[in-house]
C-alpha positions in Angstrom: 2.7 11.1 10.4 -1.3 11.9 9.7 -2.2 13.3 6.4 -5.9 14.9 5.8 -6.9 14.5 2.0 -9.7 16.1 0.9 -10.0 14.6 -2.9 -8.4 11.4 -4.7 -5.7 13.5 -6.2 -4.6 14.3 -2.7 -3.7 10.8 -1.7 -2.0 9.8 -4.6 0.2 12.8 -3.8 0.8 11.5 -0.3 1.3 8.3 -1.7 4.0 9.4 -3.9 5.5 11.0 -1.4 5.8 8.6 0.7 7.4 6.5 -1.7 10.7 8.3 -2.2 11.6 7.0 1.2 10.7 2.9 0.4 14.1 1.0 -0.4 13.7 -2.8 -2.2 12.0 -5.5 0.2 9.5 -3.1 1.9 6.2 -3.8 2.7 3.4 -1.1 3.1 0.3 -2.6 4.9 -3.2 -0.7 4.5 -5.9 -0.5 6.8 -9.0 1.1 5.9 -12.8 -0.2 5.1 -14.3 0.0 1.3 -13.7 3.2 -0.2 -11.3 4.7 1.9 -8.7 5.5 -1.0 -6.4 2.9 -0.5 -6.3 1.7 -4.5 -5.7 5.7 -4.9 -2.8 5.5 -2.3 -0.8 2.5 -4.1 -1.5 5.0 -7.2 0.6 7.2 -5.7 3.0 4.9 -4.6 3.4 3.9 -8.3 3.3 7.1 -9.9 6.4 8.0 -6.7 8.3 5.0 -8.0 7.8 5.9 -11.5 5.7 3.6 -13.5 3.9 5.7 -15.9 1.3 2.8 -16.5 -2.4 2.0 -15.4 -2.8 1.1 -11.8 -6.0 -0.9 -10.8 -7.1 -3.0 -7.5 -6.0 -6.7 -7.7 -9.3 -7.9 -5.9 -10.0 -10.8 -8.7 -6.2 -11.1 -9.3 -4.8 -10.9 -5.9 -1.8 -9.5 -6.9 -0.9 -7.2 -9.5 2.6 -6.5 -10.7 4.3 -3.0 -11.6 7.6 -2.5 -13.2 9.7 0.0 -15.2 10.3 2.5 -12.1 13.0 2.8 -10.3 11.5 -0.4 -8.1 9.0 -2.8 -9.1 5.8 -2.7 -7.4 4.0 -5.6 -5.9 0.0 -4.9 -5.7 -1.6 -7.2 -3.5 -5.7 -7.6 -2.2 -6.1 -10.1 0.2 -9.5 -8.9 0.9 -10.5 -12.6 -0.9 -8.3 -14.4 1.2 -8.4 -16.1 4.3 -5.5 -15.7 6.2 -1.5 -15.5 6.2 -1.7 -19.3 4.7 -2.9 -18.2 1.4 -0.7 -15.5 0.7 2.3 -17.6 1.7 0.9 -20.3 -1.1 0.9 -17.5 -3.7 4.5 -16.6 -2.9 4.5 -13.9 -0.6 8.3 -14.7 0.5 9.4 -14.6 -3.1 7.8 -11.6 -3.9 9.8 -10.1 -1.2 12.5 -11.0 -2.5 12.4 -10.0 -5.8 13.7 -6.2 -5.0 10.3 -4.6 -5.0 8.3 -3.1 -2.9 4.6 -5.1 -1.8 1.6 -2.8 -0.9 -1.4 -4.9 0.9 -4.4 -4.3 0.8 -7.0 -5.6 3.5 -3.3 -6.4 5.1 -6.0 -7.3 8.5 -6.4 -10.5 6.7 -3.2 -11.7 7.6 -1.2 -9.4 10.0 1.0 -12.4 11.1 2.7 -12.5 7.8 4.1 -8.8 8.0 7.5 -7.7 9.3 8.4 -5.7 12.1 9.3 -3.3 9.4 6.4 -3.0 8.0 4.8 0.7 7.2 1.3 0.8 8.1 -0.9 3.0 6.3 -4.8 3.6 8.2 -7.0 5.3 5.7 -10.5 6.7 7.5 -12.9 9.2 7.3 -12.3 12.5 8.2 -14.3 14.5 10.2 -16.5 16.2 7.2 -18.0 12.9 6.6 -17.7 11.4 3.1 -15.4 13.8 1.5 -11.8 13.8 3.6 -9.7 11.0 4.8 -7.6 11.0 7.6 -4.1 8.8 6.3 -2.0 7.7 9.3 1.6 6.8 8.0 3.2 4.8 11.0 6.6 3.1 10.5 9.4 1.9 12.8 11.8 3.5 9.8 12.8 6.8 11.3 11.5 9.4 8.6 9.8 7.0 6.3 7.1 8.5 6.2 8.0 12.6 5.6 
């Protein structure tokens, strides 16, 4: 599915969206440079899950964690990382496993560490320049991302 967002507000609201389809143990990848919205996007997510609470990028922490909604949220930024060996030393397979969902940031950091089930998120620019994105939801999970 492609999305345009034309304000901050927008993609959290496509973010929330999308999570009413995510079930426990799914992963949604992001790819998009600095500034793109992707922090806004797992906003969403959060709000769509139904944590009432702040939501900020884990770029120092690497992964921040989300509970009280109806799954808990796993917040990860590899951007600091350097590659899939990292993120398996800080536990990537038990985060999985923990009934949660995990949205990854910088997820081109290590792509080899992502299911085939994954749900890829692209965030770019649109064509106005600075003020629209373009948000591609792909996902091999038929409607998981209407």
């Amino acid at each position: 599915m492609e999305y345009v967002s034309h304000s901050e507000r927008e993609t959290e609201r496509i973010g929330a969206e999308l999570s009413r389809n995510l079930c426990a143990g799914d992963v949604v990848a992001f790819r998009g440079g600095l500034g793109m919205g992707k922090t806004a996007f797992v906003r969403g997510l959060a709000r769509g899950l139904g944590f009432p609470g702040r939501v900020t990028s884990p770029t120092f922490t690497i992964v921040n964690e989300y509970e009280g909604g109806r799954l808990p949220l796993f917040h990860f930024d590899l951007y600091r990382l350097n590659g899939a060996g990292e993120l398996w030393d800080l536990g990537w397979d038990e985060y999985r496993e923990r009934g949660g969902v995990c949205a990854v940031e910088w997820s081109e950091q290590a792509p080899e560490a992502f299911p085939p089930d994954t749900v890829y998120v692209t965030l770019e620019r649109g064509s106005d320049g600075d003020t629209s994105r373009r948000v591609t939801v792909t996902s091999p999970k038929e409607g998981a991302a209407t």
